[in-house]
C-alpha positions in Angstrom: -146.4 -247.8 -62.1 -146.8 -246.8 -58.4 -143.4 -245.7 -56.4 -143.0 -243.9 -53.5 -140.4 -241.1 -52.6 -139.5 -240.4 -48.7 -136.6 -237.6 -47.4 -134.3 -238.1 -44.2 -133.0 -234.6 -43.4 -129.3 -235.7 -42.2 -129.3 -236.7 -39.0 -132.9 -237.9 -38.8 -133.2 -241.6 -37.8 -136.5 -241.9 -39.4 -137.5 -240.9 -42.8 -140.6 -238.7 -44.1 -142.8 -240.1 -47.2 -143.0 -236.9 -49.2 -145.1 -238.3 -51.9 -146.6 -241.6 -53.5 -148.1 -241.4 -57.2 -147.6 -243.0 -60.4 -145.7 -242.5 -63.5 -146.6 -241.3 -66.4 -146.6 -242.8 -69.8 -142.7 -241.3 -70.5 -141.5 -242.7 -67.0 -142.1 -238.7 -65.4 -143.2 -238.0 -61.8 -142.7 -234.9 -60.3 -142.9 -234.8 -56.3 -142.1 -231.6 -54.8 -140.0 -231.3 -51.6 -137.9 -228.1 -50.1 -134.7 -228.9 -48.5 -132.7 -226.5 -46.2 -129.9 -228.9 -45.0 -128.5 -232.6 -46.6 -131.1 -234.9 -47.2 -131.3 -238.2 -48.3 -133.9 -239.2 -50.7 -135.3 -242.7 -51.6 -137.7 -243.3 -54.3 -139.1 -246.9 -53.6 -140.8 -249.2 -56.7 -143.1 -251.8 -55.3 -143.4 -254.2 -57.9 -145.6 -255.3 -60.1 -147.0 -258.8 -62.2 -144.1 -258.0 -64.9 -141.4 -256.0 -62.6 -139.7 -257.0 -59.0 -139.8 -254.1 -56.8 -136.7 -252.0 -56.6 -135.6 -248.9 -54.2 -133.2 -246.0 -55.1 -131.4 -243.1 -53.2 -129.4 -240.4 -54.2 -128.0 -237.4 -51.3 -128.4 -233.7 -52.3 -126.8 -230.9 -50.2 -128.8 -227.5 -49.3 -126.6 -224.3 -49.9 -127.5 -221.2 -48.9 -127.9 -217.8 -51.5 -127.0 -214.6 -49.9 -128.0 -211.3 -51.4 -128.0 -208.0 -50.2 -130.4 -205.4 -49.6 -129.7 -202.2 -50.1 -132.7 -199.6 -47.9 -133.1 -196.1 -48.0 -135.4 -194.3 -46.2 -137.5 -191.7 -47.6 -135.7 -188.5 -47.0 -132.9 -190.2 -48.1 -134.9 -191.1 -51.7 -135.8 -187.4 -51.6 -132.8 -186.4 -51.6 -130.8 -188.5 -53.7 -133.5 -188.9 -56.3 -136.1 -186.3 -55.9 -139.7 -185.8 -55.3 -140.7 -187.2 -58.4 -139.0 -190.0 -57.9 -140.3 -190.7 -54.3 -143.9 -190.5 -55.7 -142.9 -193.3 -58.0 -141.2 -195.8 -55.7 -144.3 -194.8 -53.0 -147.0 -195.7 -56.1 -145.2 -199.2 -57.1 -144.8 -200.3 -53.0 -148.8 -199.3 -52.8 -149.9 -201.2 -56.0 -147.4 -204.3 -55.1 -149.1 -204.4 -51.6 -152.7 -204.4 -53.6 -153.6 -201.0 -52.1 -155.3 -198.8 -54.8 -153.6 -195.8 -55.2 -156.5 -192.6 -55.8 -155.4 -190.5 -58.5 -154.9 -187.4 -56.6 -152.8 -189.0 -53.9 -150.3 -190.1 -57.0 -150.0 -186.3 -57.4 -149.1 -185.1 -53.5 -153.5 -184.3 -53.4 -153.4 -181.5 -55.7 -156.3 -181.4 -57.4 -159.8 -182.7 -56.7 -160.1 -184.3 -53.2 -161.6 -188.1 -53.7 -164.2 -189.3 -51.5 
């Protein structure tokens, strides 16, 4: 069964087809659409030989989340945390960024130089 889903961000005069597929089996579709204000969505059902077509809408509201970042910088790790500590948050930041670490830069360079 073929239907069709289009968003109006509020205030839009026109609205945006965000996806057409069909349904599966158990009735399921799921379209994909990111909202950051009140939209208006309509999900449209053509018809078929054995169904009349048919069109709903429902209105959902965008709220914002809010959370707060808390940054130190380095000196200020050092010294509320340690060296140690320092080391550990500089390894994760390096591995998260997909940098490889060496093994002697893990360790301040003591030890044998890489090349």
């Amino acid at each position: 069964m073929m239907v069709t889903l289009y968003a109006s961000p509020y205030g839009a005069r026109t609205r945006k087809l965000v996806a057409a597929g069909n349904v599966n089996a158990q009735g399921k579709w799921y379209p994909s659409y990111a909202i950051t204000q009140e939209t208006l969505f309509t999900v449209v059902f053509g018809g078929d030989f054995h169904n009349a077509g048919n069109s709903s809408h429902i209105m959902l509201q965008a709220f914002a989340r809010v959370a707060e970042v808390k940054r130190r910088t380095a000196l200020q790790v050092l010294r509320d945390e340690g060296a140690g500590r320092l080391g550990q948050l500089l390894q994760q930041g390096l591995t998260a960024a997909g940098r490889h670490v060496p093994q002697d830069a893990r360790h301040g360079g003591r030890g044998r130089v890489a090349e």
